[in-house]
C-alpha positions as CSV (number, residue, x, y, z in Angstrom):
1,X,11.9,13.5,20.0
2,X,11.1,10.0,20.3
3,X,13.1,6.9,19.6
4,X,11.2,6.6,16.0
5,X,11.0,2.7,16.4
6,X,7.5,1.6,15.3
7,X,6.1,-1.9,14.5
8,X,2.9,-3.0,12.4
9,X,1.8,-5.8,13.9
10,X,-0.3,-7.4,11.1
11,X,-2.2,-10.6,10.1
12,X,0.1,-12.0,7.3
13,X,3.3,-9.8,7.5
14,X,4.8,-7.5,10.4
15,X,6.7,-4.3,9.2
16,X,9.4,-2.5,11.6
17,X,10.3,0.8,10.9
18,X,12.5,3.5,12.3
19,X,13.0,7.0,11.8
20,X,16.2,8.6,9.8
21,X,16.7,11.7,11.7
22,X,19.6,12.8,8.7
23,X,17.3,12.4,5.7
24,X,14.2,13.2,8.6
25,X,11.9,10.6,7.1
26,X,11.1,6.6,8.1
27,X,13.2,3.7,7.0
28,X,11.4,-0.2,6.7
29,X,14.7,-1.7,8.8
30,X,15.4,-4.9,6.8
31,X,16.2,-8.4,9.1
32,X,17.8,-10.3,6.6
33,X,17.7,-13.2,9.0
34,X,13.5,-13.2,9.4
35,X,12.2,-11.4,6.3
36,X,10.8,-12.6,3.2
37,X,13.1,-12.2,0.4
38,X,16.4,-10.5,1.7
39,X,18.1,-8.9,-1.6
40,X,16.3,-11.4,-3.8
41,X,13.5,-10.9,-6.7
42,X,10.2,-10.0,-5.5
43,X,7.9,-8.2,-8.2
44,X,5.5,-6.6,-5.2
45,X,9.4,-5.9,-3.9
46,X,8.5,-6.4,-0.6
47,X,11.0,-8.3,0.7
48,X,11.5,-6.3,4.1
49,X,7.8,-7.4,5.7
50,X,8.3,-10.5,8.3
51,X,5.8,-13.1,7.7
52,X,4.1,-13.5,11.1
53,X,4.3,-16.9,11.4
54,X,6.1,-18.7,14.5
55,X,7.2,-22.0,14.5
56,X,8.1,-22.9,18.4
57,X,10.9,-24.4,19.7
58,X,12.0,-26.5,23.1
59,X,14.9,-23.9,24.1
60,X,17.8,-26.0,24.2
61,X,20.7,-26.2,26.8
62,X,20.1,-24.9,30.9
63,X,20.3,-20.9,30.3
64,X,17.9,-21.2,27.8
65,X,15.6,-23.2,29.6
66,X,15.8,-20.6,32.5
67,X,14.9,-17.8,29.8
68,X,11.4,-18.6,29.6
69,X,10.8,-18.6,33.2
70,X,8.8,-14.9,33.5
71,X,11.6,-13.7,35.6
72,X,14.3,-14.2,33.2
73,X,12.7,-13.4,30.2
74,X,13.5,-10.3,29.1
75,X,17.5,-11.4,29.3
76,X,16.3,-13.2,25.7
77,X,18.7,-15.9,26.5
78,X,18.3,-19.1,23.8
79,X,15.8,-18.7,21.2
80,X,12.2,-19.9,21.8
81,X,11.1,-20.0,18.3
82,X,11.6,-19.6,14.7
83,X,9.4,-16.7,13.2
84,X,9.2,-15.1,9.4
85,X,10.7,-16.7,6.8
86,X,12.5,-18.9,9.4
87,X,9.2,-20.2,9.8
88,X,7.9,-20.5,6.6
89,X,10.8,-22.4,4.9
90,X,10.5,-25.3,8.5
91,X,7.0,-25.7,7.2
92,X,7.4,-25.9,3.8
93,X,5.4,-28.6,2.5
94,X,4.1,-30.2,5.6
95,X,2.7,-27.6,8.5
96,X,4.2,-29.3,11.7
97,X,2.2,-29.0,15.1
98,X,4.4,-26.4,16.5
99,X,3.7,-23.8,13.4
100,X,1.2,-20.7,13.7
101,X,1.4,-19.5,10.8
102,X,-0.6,-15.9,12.0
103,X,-1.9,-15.2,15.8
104,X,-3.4,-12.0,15.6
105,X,-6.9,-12.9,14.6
106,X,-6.9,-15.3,17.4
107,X,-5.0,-12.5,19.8
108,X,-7.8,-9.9,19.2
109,X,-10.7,-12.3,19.6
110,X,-9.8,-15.1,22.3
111,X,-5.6,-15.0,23.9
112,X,-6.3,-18.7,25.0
113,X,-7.1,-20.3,22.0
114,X,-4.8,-23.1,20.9
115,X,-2.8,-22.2,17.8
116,X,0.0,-25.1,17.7
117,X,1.2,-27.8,20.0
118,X,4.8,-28.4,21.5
119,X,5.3,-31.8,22.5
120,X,2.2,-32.4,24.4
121,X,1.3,-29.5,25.5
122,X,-1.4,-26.8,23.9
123,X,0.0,-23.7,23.0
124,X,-2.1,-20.6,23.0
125,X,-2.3,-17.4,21.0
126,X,-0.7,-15.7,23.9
127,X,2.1,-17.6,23.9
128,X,2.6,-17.5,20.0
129,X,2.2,-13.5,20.3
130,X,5.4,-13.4,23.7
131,X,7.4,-16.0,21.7
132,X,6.5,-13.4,18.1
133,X,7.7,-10.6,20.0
134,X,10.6,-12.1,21.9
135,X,12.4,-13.0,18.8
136,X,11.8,-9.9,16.6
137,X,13.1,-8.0,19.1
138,X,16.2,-10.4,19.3
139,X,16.4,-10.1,15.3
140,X,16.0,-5.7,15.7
141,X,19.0,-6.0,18.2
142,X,21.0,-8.4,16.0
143,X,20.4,-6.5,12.6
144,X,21.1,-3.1,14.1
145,X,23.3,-3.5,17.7
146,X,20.5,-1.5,19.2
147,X,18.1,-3.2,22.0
148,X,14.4,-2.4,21.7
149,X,12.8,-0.2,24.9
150,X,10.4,2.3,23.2
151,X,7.9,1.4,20.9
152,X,4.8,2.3,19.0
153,X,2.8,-0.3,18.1
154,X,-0.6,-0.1,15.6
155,X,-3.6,-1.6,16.7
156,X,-6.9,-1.9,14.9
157,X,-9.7,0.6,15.2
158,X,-12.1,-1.8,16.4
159,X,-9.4,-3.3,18.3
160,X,-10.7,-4.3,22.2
161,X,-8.5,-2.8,25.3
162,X,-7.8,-6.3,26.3
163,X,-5.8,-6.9,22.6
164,X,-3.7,-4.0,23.1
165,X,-2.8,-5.5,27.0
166,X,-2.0,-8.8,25.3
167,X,0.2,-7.3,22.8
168,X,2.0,-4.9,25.7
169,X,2.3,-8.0,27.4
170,X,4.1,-9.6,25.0
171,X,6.7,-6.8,24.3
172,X,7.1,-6.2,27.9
173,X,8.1,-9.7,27.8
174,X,10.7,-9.2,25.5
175,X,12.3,-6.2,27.7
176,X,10.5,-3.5,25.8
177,X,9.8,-0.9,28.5
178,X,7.5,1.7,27.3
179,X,4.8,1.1,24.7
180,X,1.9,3.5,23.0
181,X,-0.4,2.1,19.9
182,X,-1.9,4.1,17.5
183,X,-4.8,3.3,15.5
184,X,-4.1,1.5,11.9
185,X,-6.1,4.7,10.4
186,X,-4.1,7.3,12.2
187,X,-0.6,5.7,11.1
188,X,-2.2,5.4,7.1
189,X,-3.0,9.2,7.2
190,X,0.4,10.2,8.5
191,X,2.1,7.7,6.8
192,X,0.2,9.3,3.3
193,X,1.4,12.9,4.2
194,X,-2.0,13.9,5.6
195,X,-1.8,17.3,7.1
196,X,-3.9,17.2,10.1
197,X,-4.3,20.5,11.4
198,X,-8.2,21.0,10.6
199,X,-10.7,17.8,11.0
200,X,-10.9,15.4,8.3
201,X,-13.0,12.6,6.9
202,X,-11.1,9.9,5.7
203,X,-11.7,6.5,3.7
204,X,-9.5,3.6,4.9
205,X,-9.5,0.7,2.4
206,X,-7.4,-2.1,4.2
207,X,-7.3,-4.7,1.9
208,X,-4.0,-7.7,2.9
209,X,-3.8,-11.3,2.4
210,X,-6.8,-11.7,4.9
211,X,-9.0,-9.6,5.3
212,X,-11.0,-6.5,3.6
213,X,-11.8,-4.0,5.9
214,X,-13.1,-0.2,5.3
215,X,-13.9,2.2,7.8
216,X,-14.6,6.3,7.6
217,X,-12.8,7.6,10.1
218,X,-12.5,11.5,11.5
219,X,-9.3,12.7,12.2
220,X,-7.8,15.9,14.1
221,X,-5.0,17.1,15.7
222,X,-6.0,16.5,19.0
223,X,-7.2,12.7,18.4
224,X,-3.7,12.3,16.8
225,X,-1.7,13.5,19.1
226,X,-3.6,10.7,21.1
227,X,-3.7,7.9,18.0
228,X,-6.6,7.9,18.2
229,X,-9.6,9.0,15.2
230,X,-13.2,8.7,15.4
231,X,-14.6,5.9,13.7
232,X,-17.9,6.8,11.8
233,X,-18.3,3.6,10.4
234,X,-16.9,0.5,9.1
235,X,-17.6,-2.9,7.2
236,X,-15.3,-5.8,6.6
237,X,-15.3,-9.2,5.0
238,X,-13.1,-12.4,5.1
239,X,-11.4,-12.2,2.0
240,X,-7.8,-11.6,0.7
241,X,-5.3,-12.2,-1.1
242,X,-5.1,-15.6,0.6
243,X,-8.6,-16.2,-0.4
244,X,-7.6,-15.0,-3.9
245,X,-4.7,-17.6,-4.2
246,X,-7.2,-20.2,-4.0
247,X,-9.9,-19.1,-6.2
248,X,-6.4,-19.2,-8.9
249,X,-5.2,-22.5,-8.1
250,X,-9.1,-23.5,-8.8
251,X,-9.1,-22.2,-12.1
252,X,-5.9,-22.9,-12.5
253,X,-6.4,-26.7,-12.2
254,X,-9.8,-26.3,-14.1
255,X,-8.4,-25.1,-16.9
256,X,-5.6,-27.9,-16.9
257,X,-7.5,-30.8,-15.7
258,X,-5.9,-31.3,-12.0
259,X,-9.0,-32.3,-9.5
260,X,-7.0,-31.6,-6.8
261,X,-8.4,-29.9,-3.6
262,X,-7.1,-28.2,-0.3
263,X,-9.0,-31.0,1.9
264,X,-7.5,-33.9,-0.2
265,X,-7.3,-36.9,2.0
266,X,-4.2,-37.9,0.8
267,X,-0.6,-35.9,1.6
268,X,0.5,-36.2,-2.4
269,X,-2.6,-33.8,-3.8
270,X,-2.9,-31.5,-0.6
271,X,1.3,-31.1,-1.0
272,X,0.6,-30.2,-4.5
273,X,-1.9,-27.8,-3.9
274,X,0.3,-25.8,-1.3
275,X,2.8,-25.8,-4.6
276,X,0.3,-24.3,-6.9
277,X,-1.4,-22.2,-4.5
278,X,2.7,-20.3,-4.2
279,X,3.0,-21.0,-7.6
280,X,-0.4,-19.1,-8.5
281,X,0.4,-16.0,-6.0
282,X,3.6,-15.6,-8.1
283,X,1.8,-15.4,-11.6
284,X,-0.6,-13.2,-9.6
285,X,1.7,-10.8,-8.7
286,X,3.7,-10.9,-11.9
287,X,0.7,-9.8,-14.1
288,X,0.0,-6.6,-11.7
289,X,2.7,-4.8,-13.8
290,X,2.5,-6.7,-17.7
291,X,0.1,-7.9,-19.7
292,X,0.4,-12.1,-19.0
293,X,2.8,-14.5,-16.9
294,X,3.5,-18.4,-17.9
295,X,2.0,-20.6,-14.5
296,X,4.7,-23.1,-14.8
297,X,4.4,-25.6,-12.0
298,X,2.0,-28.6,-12.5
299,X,1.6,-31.4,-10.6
300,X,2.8,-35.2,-12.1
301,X,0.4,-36.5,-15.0
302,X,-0.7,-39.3,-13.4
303,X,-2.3,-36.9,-11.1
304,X,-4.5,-35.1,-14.4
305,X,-7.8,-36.7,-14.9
306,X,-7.6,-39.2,-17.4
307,X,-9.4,-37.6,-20.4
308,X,-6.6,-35.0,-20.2
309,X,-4.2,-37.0,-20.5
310,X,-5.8,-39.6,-23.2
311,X,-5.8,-36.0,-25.0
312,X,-2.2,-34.7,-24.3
313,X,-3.8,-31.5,-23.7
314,X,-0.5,-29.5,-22.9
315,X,0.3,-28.6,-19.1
316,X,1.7,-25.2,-19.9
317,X,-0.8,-22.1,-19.1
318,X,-0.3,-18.6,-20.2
319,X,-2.1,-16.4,-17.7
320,X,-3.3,-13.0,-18.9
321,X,-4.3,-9.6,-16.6
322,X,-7.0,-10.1,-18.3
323,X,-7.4,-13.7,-17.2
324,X,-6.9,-12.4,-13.3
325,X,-9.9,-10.0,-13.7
326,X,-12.2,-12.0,-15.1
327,X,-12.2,-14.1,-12.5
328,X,-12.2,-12.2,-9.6
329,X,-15.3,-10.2,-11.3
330,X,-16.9,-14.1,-11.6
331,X,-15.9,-14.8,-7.9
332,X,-17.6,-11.7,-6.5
333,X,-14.6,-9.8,-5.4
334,X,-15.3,-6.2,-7.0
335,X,-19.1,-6.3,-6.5
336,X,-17.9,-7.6,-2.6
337,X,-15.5,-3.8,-2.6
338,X,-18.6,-2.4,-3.8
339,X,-20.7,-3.4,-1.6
340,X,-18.1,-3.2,1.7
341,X,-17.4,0.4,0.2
342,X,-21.2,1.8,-0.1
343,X,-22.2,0.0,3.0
344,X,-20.0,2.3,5.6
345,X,-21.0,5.3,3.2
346,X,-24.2,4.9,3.7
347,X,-23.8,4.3,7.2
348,X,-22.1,7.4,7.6
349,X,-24.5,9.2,5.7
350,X,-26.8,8.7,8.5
351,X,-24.4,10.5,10.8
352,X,-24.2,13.4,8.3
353,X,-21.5,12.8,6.8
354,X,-22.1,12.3,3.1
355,X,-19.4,10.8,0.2
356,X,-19.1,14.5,-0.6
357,X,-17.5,15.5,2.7
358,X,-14.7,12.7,2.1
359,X,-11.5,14.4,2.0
360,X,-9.2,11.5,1.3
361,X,-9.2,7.3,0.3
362,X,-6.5,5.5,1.7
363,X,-5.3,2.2,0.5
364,X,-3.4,0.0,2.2
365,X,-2.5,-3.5,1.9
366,X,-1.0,-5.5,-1.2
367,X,-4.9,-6.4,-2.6
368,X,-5.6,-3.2,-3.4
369,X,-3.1,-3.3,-6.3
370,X,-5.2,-6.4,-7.8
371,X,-6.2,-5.8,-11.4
372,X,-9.2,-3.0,-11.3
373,X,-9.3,-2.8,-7.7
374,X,-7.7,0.8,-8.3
375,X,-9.2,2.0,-11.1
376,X,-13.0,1.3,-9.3
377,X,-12.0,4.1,-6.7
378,X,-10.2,6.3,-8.7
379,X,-13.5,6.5,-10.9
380,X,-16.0,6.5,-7.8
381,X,-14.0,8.8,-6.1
382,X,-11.7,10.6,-8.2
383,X,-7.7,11.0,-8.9
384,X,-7.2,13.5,-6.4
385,X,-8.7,11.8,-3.6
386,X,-7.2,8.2,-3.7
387,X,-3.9,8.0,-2.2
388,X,-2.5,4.5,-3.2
389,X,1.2,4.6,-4.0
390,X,2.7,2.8,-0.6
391,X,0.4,0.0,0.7
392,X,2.8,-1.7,2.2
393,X,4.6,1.0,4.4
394,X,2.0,3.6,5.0
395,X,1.1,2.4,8.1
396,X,4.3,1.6,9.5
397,X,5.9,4.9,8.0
398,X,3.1,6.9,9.9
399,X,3.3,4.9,13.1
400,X,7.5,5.7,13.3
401,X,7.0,9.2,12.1
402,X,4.6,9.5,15.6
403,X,7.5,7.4,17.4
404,X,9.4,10.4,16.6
405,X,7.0,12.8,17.2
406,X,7.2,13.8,13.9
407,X,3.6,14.2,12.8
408,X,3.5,17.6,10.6
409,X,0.7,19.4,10.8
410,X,0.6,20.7,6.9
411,X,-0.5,19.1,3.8
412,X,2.1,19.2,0.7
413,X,1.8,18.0,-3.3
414,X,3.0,14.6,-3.3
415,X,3.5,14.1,-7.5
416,X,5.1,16.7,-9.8
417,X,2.7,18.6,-12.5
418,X,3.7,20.3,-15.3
419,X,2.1,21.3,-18.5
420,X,2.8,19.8,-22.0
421,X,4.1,21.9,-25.1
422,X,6.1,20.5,-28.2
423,X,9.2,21.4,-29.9
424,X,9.1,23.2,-33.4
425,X,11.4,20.8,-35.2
426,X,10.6,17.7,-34.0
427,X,7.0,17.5,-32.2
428,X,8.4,15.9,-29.3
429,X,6.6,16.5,-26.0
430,X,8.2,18.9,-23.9
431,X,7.0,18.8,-19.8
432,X,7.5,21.9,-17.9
433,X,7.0,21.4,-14.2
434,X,4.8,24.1,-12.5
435,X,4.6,22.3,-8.9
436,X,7.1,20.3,-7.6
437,X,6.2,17.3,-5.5
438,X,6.8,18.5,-1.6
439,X,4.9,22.1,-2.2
440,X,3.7,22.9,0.4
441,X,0.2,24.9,0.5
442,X,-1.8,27.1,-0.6
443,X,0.4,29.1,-2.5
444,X,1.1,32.1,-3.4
445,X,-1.2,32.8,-7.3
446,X,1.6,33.3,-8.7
447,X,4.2,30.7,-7.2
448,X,5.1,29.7,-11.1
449,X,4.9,32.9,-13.5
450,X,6.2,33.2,-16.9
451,X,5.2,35.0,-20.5
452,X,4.4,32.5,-23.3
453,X,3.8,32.0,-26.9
454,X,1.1,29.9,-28.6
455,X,2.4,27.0,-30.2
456,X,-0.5,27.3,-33.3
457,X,0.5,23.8,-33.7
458,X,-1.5,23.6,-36.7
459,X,0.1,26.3,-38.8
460,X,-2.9,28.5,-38.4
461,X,-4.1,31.3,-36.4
462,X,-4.5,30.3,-32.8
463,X,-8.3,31.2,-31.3
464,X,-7.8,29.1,-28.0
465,X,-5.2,29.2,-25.5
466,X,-4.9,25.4,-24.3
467,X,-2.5,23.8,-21.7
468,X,-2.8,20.2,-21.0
469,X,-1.8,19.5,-17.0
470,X,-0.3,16.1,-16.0
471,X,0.5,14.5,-13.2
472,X,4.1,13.3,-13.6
473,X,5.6,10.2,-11.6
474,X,9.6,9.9,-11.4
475,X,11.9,7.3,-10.4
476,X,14.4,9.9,-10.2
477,X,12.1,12.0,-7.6
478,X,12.8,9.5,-4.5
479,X,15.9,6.7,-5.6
480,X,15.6,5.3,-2.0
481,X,11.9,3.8,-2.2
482,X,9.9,2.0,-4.5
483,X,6.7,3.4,-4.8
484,X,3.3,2.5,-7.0
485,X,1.5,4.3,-9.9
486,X,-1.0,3.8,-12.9
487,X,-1.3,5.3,-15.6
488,X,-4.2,6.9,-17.7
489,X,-5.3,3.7,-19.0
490,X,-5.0,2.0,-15.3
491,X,-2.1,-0.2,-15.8
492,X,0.1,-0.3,-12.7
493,X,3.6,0.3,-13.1
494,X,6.4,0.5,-9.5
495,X,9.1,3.9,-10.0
496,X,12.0,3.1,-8.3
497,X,13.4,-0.1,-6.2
498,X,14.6,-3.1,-7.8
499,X,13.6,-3.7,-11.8
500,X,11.3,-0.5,-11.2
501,X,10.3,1.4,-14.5
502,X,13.1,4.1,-15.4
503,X,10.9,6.2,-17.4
504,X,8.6,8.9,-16.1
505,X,4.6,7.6,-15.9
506,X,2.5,10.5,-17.7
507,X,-1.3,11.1,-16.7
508,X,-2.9,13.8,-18.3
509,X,-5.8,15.5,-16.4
510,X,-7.2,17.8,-18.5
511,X,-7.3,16.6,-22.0
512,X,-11.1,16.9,-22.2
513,X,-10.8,20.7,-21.4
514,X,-7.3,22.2,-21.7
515,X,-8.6,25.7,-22.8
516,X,-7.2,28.6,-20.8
517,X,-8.4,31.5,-22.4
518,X,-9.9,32.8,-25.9
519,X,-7.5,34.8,-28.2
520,X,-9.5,38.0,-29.8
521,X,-7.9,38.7,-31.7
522,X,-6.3,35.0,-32.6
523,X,-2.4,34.8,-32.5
524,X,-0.3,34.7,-35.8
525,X,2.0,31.5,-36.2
526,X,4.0,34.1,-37.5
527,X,4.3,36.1,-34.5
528,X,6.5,34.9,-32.0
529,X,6.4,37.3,-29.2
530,X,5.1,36.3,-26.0
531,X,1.2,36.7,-26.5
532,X,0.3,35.5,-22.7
533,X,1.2,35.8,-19.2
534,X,0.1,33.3,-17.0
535,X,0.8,32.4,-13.0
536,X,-0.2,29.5,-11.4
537,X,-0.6,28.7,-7.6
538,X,-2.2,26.1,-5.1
539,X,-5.5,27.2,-3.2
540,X,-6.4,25.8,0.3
541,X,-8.5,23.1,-1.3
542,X,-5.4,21.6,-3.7
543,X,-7.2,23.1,-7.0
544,X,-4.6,23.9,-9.3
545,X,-5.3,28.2,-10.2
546,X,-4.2,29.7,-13.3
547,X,-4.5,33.8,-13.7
548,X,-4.0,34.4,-17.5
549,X,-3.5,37.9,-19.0
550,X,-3.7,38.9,-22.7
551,X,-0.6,40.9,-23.5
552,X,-1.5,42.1,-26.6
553,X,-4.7,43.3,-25.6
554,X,-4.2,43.3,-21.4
555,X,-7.1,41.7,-21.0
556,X,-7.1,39.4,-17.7
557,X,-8.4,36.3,-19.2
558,X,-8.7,34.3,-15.8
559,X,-8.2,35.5,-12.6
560,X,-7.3,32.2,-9.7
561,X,-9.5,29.9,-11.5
562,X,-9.5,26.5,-10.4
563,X,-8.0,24.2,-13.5
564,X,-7.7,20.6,-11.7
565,X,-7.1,19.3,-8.9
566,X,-3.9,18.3,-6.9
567,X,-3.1,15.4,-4.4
């Protein structure tokens, strides 16, 4: 086994994770020190991420002058930098010339680019990255006692041999001894449950605060064992949540008659944009899980344009999900997924590999739980393809499982389903589970098996044998992490974590054809022996299979035949 530490290095936030060899799964370790929102509110609740921002600092007093000389280094001695929230709150208002507020862009492209300034001299991405890893690594050993020497790091697909040197230098910097990377696609699969003993196509939809990338990747065990997959194709664009923010705060200050812009000459307007564009992420995030959100910072009225406030138009705006969608379908953003999506589908076409030979979607990165963003994939490529419910820790959770060597090699059901019936007196719906998240398969036919009675809800002779199947999400399932689900109608709900929803989310996935089997003759209401037997089991392909039998007239009504289909 490895050491389980793992790290995903990304644009906007940085994840650490390590693996629990007691409850044999990955833990996000939390550095209350450097990460966003340490035990407070967050409605994404993702307050474990590190922003990965650096402000630098002049190391202060002899030893920790000495500890940036490259021989001395990886004794950390003094501190060479503020980084994550640390960072954020010095540059809270004002950016200061010593504040990065991301490197990696910069890292993968050019290492000597000048991010920030120290003093008078130019500081490059390299050194941003060194100074990064030098104090997260001082943060890991003063959260947990434990000093960092074996890591996994993830790395981009299209990441270039030189960005994966910079970033080993950086660590090796910091005292971190041995290093691997594995490919952001290969940590999202394993960090998704993937099983990974036969070849599979797989859709990567990275959509952060940055950037929107999709690639079609090919994945096997061999390549995995390796990190690395097979990149079919790929498409990106420069837009995120970041970009997002700002399309808001325009609106935003539209609708309440603010001209203020991002490239304002003067401090006042460009300090008050910052304000709305946090104060606009907030409402964004808010109205993910309910219907509207008040956007309650506004800037002074003497900074409103002067019909507005010859009006007294009032300054409060009530923000609906709605609202949100509308104007990201104005700005371009779903026909821009659309397009990203069809144009490495169609690339990979022309390699043979058609949208029908995709096995899974992957979606990682807080954007893709925007308003509609989901529900476009789910319909394009169905329920039981899309695997969304951990954005934010997939990759990290599949990068520390491979720190651990820990990679399994079979697929399991990840949700409960269960079929629906209702009680006699009082009609209330009844959910009986027939496969338990963590199945692993195929399955036995018959792996749940029992004799059952019609309802004849109706008071009338029953023709049609019908069992509604629904995919069941519980809080109760897994009390240790939050994770994210929508429901039939596509509203987004979080089971578990802080101020998650309590009560189980219901998606039905066979209402339009529940029927199981026709009675002949049809069942009595006043009969209330068991009429049917039926068995269901999990195939190799995650169908559902139901074998019915007739036991009044032992007729075998259907033999393994698929009903839906699992994920």
């Amino acid at each position: 086994m490895g050491n389980g530490w793992a790290i995903d290095l990304g644009t906007t936030n940085t994840s650490v994770a390590r693996w629990d060899p007691e409850a044999e799964r990955p833990r996000l370790v939390e550095l209350p020190d450097i990460c966003r929102v340490p035990g407070g509110e967050d409605h994404l609740e993702a307050p474990r991420l590190v922003p990965s921002a650096v402000h630098l600092l002049e190391p202060e007093g002899f030893k920790a002058r000495l500890g940036t000389w490259r021989l001395f280094r990886g004794r950390l001695w003094g501190r060479h930098g503020l980084i994550g929230r640390q960072a954020l709150e010095k540059n809270d208002g004002e950016p200061k010339a010593a504040y990065a507020p991301t490197f990696k862009g910069a890292l993968s492209r050019s290492p000597l680019t000048p991010l920030a300034r120290l003093g008078r001299k130019q500081i490059s991405a390299r050194e941003v990255a060194r100074v990064f890893a030098r104090e997260l690594v001082v943060a890991i050993r003063d959260a947990t006692g434990e000093r960092l020497r074996e890591l996994v790091v993830t790395a981009p697909v299209d990441a270039y041999e030189f960005y994966r040197a910079e970033v080993q230098r950086a660590f090796h910097s910091a005292g971190v001894r041995h290093i691997r990377f594995l490919d952001e696609p290969v940590a999202a699969a394993v960090g998704y449950g993937l099983g990974l003993a036969s070849r599979r196509h797989v859709l990567v939809i990275d959509f952060g605060a940055g950037t929107l990338d999709v690639a079609l990747v090919a994945l096997n065990a061999a390549g995995v064992s390796e990190g690395r997959c097979e990149v079919l194709a790929k498409a990106g664009r420069a837009i995120g949540g970041n970009v997002v923010d700002r399309w808001l705060v325009d609106e935003f200050c539209g609708r309440l008659d603010y001209p203020l812009r991002e490239d304002a000459e003067d401090e006042a307007t460009r300090f008050w944009y910052r304000l709305m564009v946090d104060e606009a992420r907030r409402v964004k995030e808010a109205v993910f899980f309910k219907k509207s959100e008040a956007f309650y910072l506004t800037p002074p009225e003497e900074m409103r344009a002067f019909e507005a406030r010859i009006r007294g138009d009032a300054r409060l705006l009530e923000v609906t999900q709605d609202d949100i969608g509308e104007i990201l379908a104005a700005r371009g953003l779903y026909a821009t997924l659309d397009e990203v999506v069809s144009q490495v589908l169609a690339a990979a076409a022309r390699h043979g590999v058609g949208e029908d030979a995709l096995d899974d979607v992957l979606m990682v990165g807080g954007s893709t739980l925007l308003p509609r963003v989901y529900g476009r994939m789910e319909e394009r490529f169905g329920r039981d393809r899309v695997r969304a419910w951990q954005p934010f820790e997939a990759v990290a959770y599949g990068a520390c499982a491979f720190a651990a060597d820990a990679v399994s090699q079979a697929d399991f059901i990840v949700h409960d389903y269960a079929f629906v019936t209702y009680d006699a007196q009082t009609h209330a719906p009844e959910y009986t589970i027939i496969v338990p998240r963590g199945t692993r398969f195929p399955t036995r036919p018959d792996l749940w098996q029992r004799k059952l009675v019609p309802t004849c809800s109706l008071g009338q002779p029953e023709h049609y044998f019908k069992l509604v199947i629904s995919e069941i999400g519980d809080a109760a399932a897994d009390p240790v992490d939050r994770r994210f689900t929508w429901d039939g109608a596509g509203q987004l709900h979080k089971l578990g974590g802080q101020g998650g929803d309590d009560a189980r989310v219901i998606v039905p996935l066979n209402e339009a054809n529940p029927t199981l089997g026709y009675l002949d003759p049809p069942h009595s209401p006043r009969d209330k022996k068991p009429r049917l037997e039926i068995g269901f089991g999990v195939n190799a392909e995650r169908w559902l299979v139901a074998t019915v039998v007739d036991l009044a007239t032992r007729k075998q009504l259907m033999r393994e035949e698929p009903v839906v289909r699992l994920l």
